[in-house]
N, C-alpha and C positions, 0 to 999 in steps of 0.2 A: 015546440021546444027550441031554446037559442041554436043548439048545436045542429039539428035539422036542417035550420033557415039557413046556418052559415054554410052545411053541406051542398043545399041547392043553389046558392051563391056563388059560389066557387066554382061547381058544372059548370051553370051556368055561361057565367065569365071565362069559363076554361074554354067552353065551345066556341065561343065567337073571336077568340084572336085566335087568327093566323098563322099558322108554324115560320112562313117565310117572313111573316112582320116582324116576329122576335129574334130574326137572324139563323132559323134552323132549319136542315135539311127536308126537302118536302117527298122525298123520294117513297120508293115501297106503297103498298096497301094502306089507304087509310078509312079506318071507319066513318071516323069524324070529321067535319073540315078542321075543327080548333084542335089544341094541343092536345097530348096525352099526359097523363097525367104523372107518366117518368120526365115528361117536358119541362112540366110545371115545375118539378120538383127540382130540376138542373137551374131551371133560370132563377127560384128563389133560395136555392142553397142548401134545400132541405130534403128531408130523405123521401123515398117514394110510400112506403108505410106510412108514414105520418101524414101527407097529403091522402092517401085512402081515406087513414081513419078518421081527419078533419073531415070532407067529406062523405063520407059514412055516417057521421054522428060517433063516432066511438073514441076518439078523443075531444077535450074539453081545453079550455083556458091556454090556446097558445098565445105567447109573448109579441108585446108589441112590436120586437123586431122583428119575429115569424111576420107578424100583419102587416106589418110595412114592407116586407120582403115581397109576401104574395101579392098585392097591392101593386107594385111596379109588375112583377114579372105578367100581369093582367093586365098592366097598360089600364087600372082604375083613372077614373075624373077623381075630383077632388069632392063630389059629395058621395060618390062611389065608395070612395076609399073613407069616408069618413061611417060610413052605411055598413062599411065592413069592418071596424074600428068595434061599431054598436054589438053587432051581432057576436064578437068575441070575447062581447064583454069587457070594452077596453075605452078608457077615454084617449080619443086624438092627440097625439101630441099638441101640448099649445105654444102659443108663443114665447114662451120662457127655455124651450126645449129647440135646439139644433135641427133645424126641417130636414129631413130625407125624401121628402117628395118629389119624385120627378114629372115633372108637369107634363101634359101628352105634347107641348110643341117643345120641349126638351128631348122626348122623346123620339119624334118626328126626325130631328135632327139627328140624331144618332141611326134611326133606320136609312137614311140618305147619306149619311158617310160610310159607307162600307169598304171602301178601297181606303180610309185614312184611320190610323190609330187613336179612339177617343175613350176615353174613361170620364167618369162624372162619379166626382164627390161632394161630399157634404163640408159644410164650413169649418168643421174640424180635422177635414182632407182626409176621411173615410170614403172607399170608393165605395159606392153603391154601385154600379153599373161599369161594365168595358166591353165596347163589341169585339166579334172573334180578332177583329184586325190588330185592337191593343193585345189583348192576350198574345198573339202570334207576337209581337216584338218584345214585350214586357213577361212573357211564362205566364200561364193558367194562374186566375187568380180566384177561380171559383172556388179550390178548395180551402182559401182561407178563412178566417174565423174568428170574430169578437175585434181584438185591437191588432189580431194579425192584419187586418183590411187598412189601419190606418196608416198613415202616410209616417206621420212622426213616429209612432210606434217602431213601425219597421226599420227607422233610420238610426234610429237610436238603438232599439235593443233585438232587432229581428234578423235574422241570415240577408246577407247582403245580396241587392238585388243586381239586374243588370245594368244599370247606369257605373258610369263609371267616373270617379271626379279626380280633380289634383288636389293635393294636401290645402289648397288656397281657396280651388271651388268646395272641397267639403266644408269649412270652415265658414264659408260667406250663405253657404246652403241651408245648415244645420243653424245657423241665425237667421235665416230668413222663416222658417216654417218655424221655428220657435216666435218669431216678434208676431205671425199671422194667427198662430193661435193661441195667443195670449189676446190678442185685438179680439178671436170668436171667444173666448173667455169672457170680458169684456159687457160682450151683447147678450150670450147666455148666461151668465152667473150661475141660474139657479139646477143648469142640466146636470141632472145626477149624475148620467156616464162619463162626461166632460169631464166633469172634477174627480171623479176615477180616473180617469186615463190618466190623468197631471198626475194625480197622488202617484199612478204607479210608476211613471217616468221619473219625479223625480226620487223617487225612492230606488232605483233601480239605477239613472244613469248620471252621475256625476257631470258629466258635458251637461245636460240637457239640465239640471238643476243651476250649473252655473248660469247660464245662457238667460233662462227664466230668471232669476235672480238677480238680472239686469236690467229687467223690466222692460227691456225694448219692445216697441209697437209698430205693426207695420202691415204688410203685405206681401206677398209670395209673387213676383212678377214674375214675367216670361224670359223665356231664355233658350240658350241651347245647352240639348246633352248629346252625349257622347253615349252611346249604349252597346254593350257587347253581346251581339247575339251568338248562340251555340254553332249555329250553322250557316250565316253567313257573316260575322265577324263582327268589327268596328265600326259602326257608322252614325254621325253626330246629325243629328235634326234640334230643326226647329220647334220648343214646346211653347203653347201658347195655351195663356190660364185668362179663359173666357169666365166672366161672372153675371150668372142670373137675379138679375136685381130682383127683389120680390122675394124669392123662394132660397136666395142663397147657397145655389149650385155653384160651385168649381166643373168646370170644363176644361179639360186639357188635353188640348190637338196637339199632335206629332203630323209633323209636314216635312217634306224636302225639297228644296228646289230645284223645278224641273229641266232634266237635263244631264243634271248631278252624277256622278258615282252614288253618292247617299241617296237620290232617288232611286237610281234601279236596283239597290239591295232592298231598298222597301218594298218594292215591286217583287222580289225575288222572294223578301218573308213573307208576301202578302199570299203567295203559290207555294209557299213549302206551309202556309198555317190553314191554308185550307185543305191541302193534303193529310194532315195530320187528322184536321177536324171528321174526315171522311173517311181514317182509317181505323 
């Protein structure tokens, strides 16, 4: 039975990454060397009953964002992930569809930054992935959810985050991720949630309907922001939006130069967000 295969799949896959390769604490008694499966359940967003029951067999037909959720937080190859696509009963996203795939040397690089803030989105600047270190500067972004996750979404109609702009950079910002993903428009036409998302921005945000309605095309370059963190304050770094040619990842490193004031409060959130993480 499908549900079965996918349950011993999952095990499987579950035992053999590494708690410390996903970025989590290796401490305490462990039965197993791989995750557990409240592990799993954090790094793909999903609740830990439901990762039982997947594996159990006693739930059926999770969504292809479950599958591509699990899929990363597994660290799948690409015919892995497409192996686990099958057994959910689901066809792969194809080429018409926004890739969320994070390739394992995407991956790679994200376990070897761990003293620098990196998030990886998808072309429509949905984050998929941010190691603890983005979280500690930018707030847990784990608990978000659907188009909470996107970038435009949030700028447009979501609680304001910590970045902090002037009436001049919000205005030059707010067209720039507008002209970018009209450009991922563009390439995906045919993405179902893509063109949900537009419907719902422009139904919802007068700025962002103007702005589209301009038709402007373009790309989200690099820059610096200003961020206001809780507990150590103001400090402006350097963001730099890395693009994975192929698979269509957004990369965006936060850096300071070293030396800096804005260095050693990175340095400062880098030991108050692991403190957190540990408590």
């Amino acid at each position: 039975m499908t549900t079965t295969e996918l349950g011993q799949a999952l095990r499987r896959w579950r035992d053999r990454v590494a708690p410390e390769s996903a970025g989590l604490p290796t401490g305490g008694q462990r039965r197993a060397a791989g995750l557990r499966r409240e592990e799993l359940a954090l790094l793909a967003g999903i609740s830990v009953d439901y990762v039982t029951r997947l594996e159990q067999g006693r739930a059926a037909n999770p969504s292809g964002q479950v599958v591509e959720a699990l899929a990363r937080a597994l660290r799948l190859s690409g015919d892995e992930r497409g192996f686990l696509f099958r057994l959910a009963g689901l066809v792969a996203p194809g080429p018409e569809t926004v890739p969320a795939y994070i390739t394992p040397s995407v991956q790679r690089l994200l376990d070897r930054l761990q003293d620098t803030p990196v998030g990886v989105s998808d072309a429509a600047m949905t984050l998929l992935v941010a190691n603890p270190m983005y979280s500690a500067l930018m707030g847990d972004q784990s608990g978000l959810r659907g188009f909470e996750r996107n970038g435009v979404w949030r700028n447009f109609l979501g609680a304001p985050g910590r970045v902090r702009h002037t009436p001049e950079e919000r205005r030059a910002f707010e067209a720039a991720v507008v002209a970018e993903l009209r450009a991922t428009a563009g390439r995906y036409p045919a993405d179902p949630q893509l063109k949900r998302l537009i419907a719902e921005l422009r139904a919802n945000s007068e700025r962002f309907t103007e702005l589209w309605d301009a038709g402007v095309v373009g790309r989200l370059e690099s820059s610096r922001k200003t961020i206001e963190h809780p507990q150590v304050g103001l400090l402006t770094l350097d963001c730099d939006v890395l693009r994975v040619e192929g698979s269509d990842l957004h990369i965006l490193v936060y850096s300071a130069e070293p030396g800096t004031e804005a260095a050693e409060k990175l340095r400062l959130v880098s030991v108050l967000g692991t403190q957190s993480l540990a408590g």
